[in-house]
N, C-alpha and C positions, 0 to 999 in steps of 0.2 A: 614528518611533513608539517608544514607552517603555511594555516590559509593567509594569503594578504588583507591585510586590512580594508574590508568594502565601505564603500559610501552610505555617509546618514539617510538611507534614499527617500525617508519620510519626510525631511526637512524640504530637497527637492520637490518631492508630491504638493505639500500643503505650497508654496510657492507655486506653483502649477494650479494648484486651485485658489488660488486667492478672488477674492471681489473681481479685483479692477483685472486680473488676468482672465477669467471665464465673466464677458459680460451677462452673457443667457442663464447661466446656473446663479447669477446673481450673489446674495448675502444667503443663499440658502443654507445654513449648516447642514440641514441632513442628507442634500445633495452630495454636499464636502467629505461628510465623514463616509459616505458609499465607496469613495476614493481611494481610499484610507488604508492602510494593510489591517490585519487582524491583529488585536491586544494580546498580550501571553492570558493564556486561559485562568482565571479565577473564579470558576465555579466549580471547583474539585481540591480542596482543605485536607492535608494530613494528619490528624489528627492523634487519636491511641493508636496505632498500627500497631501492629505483635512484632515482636525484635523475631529479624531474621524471618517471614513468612515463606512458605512453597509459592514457586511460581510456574506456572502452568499456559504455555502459549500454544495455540490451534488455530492452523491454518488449512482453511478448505480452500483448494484449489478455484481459479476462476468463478467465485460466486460474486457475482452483483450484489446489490444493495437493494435494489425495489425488488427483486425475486423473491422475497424471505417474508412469512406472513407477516413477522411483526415490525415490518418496514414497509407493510402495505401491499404484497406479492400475493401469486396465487400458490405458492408453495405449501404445502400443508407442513409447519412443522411446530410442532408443541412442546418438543424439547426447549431448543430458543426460543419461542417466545417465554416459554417459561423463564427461563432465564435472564429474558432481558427484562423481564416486567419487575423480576424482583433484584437486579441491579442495575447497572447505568447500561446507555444505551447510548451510542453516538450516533449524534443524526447528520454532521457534514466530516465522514472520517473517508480519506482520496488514498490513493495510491500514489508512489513516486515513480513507476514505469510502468506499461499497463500487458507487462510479461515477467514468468517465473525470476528469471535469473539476475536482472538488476533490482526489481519487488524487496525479493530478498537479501539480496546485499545491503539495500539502505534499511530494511528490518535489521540486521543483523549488525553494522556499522552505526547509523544515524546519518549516514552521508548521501549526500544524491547521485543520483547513476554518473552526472558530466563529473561529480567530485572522487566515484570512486573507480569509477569507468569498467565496473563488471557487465559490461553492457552491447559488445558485440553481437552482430548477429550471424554467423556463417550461412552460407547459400546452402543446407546439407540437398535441397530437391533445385530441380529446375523449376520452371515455370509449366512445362508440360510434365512435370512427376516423375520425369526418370531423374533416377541418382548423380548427384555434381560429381566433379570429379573430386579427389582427396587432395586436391590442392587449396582448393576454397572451404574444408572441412575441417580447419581449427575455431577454438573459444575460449576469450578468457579467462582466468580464476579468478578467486579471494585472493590479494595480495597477503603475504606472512604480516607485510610493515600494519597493517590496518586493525585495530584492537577492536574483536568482537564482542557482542553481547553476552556470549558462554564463557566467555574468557575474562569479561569482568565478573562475574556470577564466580565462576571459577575459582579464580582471588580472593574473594569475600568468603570463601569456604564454603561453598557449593559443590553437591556433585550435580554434574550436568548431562543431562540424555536426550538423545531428539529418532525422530523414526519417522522415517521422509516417503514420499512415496513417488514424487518428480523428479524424472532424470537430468534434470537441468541443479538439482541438486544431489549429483554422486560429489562422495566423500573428493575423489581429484580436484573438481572444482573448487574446492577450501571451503567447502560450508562448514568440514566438520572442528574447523578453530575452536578452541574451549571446551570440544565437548568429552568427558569421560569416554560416553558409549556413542555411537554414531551408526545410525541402522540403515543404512541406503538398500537393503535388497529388496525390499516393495517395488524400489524405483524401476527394477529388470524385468518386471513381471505386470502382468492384470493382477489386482489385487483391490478387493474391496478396503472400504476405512476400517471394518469392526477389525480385521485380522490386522491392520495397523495399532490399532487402539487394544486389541489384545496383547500386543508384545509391549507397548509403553505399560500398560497395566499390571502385567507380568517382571517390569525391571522395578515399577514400582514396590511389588511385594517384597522386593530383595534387599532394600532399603533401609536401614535401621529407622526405627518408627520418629527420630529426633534428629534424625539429619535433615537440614533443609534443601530443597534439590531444583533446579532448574529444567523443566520437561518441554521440550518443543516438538510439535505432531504437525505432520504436514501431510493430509489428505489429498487424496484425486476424486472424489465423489463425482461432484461436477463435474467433470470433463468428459464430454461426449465422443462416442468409439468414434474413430479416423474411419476414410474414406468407404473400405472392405467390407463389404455386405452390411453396410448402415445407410437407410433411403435419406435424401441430404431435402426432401420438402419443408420450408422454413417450420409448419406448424408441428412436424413431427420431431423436428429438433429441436425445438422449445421444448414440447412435452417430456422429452428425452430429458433434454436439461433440467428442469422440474421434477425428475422421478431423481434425479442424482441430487439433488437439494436433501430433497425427502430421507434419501439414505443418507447423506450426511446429517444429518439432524438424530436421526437411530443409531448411529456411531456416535454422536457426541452425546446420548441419554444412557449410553452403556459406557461414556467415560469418565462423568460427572455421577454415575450411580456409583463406582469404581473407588472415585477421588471423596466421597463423602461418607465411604467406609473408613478410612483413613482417620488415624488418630488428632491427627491435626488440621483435619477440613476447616475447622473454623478461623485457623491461620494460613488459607490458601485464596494464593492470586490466583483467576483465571482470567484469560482473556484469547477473545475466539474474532476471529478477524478473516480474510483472505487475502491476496498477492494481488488481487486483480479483480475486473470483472469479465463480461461475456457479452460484445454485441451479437444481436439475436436477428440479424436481421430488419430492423426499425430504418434502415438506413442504405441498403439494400448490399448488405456484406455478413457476415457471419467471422468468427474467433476473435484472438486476439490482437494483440501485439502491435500495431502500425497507426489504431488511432488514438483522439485527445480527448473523445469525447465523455461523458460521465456513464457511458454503456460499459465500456474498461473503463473509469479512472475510480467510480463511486464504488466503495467497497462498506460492508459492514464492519462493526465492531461495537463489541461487548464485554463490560468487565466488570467483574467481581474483585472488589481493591478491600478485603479488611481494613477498618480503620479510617476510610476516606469518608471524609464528609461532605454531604450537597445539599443543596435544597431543593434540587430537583433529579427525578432519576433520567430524565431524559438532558442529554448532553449538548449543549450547541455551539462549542467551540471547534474550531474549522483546525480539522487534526488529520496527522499521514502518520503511515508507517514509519517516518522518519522522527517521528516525536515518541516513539515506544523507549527505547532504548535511553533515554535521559529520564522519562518518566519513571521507568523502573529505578535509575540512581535517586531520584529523589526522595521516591517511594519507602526506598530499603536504607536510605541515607547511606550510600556507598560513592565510591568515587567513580567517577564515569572518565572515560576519557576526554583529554584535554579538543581534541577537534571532533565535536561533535554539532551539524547541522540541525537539528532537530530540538524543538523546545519540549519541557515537560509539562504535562497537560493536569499536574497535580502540583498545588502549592503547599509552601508551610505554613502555618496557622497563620503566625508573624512576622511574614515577608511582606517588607513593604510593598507598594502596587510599581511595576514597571511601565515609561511610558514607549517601552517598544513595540516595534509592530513590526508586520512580514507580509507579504503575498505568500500562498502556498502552491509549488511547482508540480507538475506531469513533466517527465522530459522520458529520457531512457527506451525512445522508439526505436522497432525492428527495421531496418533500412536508412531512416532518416535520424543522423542521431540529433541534427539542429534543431527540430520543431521540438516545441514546448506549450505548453500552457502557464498562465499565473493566474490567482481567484483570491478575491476575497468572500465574504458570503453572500456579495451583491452583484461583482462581475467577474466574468472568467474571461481571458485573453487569449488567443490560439494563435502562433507561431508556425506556420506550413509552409515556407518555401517551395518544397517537393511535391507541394499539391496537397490536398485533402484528401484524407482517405475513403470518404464515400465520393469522390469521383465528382464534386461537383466542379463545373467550371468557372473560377474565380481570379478575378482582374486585381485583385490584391491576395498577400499569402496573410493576411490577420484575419483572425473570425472574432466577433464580438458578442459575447451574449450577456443578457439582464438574466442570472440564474435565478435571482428571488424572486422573481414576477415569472420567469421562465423555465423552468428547472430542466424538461426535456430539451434543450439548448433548439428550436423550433426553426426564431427569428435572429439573422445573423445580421448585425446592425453593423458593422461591418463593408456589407454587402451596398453597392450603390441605390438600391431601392429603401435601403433603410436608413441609410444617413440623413441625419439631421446635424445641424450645429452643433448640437449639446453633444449628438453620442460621435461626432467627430471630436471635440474635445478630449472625454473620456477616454478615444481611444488613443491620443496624443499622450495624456495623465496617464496611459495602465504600460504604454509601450515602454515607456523610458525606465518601470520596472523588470523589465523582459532580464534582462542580465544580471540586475542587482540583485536579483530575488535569489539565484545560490553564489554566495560570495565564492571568487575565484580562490583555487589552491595551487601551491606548489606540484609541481607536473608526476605524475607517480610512473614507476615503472612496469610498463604490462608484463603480463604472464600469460602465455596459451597450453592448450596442448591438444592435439590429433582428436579428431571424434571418428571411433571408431564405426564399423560396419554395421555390431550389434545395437551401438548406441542410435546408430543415425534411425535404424527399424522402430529400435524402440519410442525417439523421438518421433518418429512420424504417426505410430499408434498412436498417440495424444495430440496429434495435429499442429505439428511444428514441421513448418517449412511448405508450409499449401501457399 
């Protein structure tokens, strides 16, 4: 596949904000640069990196970002904070779909869900909970043509292992591209993280102690039991979801106690992140999947990078999932694939300064695949044709928020009560990025296949298709 060449769309923007175009924003620069897309990140230097390090990626299912203490939640968890205190911390790191299966696609590509389109959603329930029928009960895969992240690891002389526990990731689906060993059977089952994190620890021992290896763990902690004998009161599903933080945190202090036995800890990447988040009800809806808001799109992320150098341990470059997978080539100085969407968040010592910039997208929603989002670190844009997903009623499909002043997306300027000139402009200046923002590709070809009876059960224990 060959993306077509997108538009310089920052040339555009500054044009759009000029003086004599925006009279109200005036000659104000800092107005101007609010506009602006985001600079390739230059607060992360590669410096002595060890040739060939271990790389170790953890993914907890549906955790947010303010749930986690040391991003200011009430979650008790001392593992991570430890962790994050004594390496880097992302403070603005998004999701690119805010559900398991395109999350992961663009983790595992660098593409976005419209580029790689693992992104359907099958009806498997109705709307009143009885079972669809098996006609409306396929989902796409991983395409063969799309070269995954285990699969460049792979190349570079890695062995690669991952041990999943979401059934949106069985081996059919093509997660398991590039990997040696591929452990889907968590995914069939209730199954805590430690007995995940036992069996990755376990393929670990089997390892010769000087092979470098590629480990991907993909937890359910978080994710709160479906319908059946679970009381659905918002403040006991919080709590609920707060105690599965808490155990993931105890799984990841018995993987990181695990990984530091190991002869070559101190040549080990780790980085601990989620797919998604979890609106809690704030907005008067509960799971995932169908909105834009930073309830799903705000995720954490944490890493321990050998060798990277910062001057500060806390990170504020506006980073997704889809900039993992170039970071790690630049990281390990291996080739990455040629169409990859996603920048990396680690520079070389003496790389000159780039003057590109980006909006960073949300798209990949369950029903609507048109809405999107774009954000710099001062506004975020929201695309809803199909409606808003908290139900409000709105005489336009943009929502507009100031995240820096606003961060709970509160005031929707946007909205006929908050318009002003100025933030009519802005939203004039952020629309016309709405498209540019993932350069279009050459059309790929789908892949589906059947979801089965047991699958559709097992997806509904996790709450897929409410």
């Amino acid at each position: 596949m060959r993306r077509r060449p997108s538009q310089v769309y920052w040339f555009v923007l500054a044009a759009l904000v000029a003086c004599t175009g925006l009279p109200l924003l005036g000659c104000d620069t800092s107005t101007t640069d609010r506009l602006l897309g985001e600079p390739v990140c230059s607060e992360l230097t590669r410096g002595n990196a060890p040739d060939r390090p271990n790389v170790v990626i953890v993914v907890n299912d549906s955790m947010r970002r303010n749930e986690l203490g040391l991003y200011g939640g009430d979650a008790t968890t001392p593992h991570l904070d430890a962790f994050g205190r004594e390496h880097l911390l992302f403070e603005n790191a998004f999701t690119q779909a805010p559900w398991t299966k395109p999350a992961i696609a663009t983790l595992f590509t660098s593409l976005y869900p419209s580029q790689h389109r693992v992104a359907s959603d099958p009806q498997i329930w109705t709307l009143s909970g009885q079972r669809a029928g098996d006609s409306v009960t396929r989902a796409d895969i991983v395409p063969d043509d799309f070269v995954t992240m285990a699969e460049v690891f792979r190349d570079a002389g890695y062995r690669t292992g991952a041990f999943v526990s979401n059934p949106w990731m069985l081996e059919r689906f093509g997660f398991a591209q590039g990997f040696d060993v591929y452990d889907d059977s968590f995914a069939s089952r209730e199954c805590s993280g430690e007995t995940v994190i036992e069996a990755a620890r376990a393929w670990l021992t089997r390892l010769p102690s000087d092979q470098p290896y590629l480990l991907y763990v993909h937890l359910l902690d978080s994710r709160r039991p479906g319908r059946a004998g679970f009381e659905t009161t918002p403040a006991l599903i919080r709590e609920a979801y707060r105690e599965g933080i808490e155990a993931f945190d105890h799984a990841f202090g018995q993987l990181t106690d695990g990984l530091r036995s190991h002869p070559r800890w101190s040549e080990t990447a780790v980085i601990v992140t989620s797919d998604h988040g979890e609106a809690l009800y704030e907005r008067g809806y509960g799971n995932h999947g169908s909105g834009l808001h930073d309830d799903e799109a705000a995720i954490p992320l944490i890493a321990r990078l050998p060798g990277v150098e910062s001057d500060d341990k806390q990170v504020g470059c506006l980073t997704g999932l889809v900039d993992l997978l170039p970071s790690f080539c630049r990281y390990l100085s291996i080739d990455c694939p040629a169409e990859v969407a996603g920048w990396s968040f680690v520079a070389d010592r003496d790389q000159p300064p780039s003057d590109a910039r980006r909006f960073l997208t949300t798209e990949g929603t369950m029903k609507h695949p048109s809405h999107r989002s774009i954000r710099n670190r001062h506004y975020k844009l929201v695309f809803e044709p199909g409606g808003p997903r908290d139900g409000r009623r709105k005489t336009t499909p943009w929502s507009l928020f100031d995240v820096a002043s606003d961060p709970d997306e509160r005031v929707d300027h946007a909205e006929p009560s908050g318009r002003t000139r100025k933030t009519d402009q802005v939203l004039a200046a952020l629309s016309h990025q709405l498209e540019a923002s993932v350069p279009a590709m050459m059309a790929v070809e789908t892949q589906a296949l059947d979801i089965d009876t047991e699958l559709r059960e097992r997806l509904r224990a996790i709450r897929y298709g409410e």
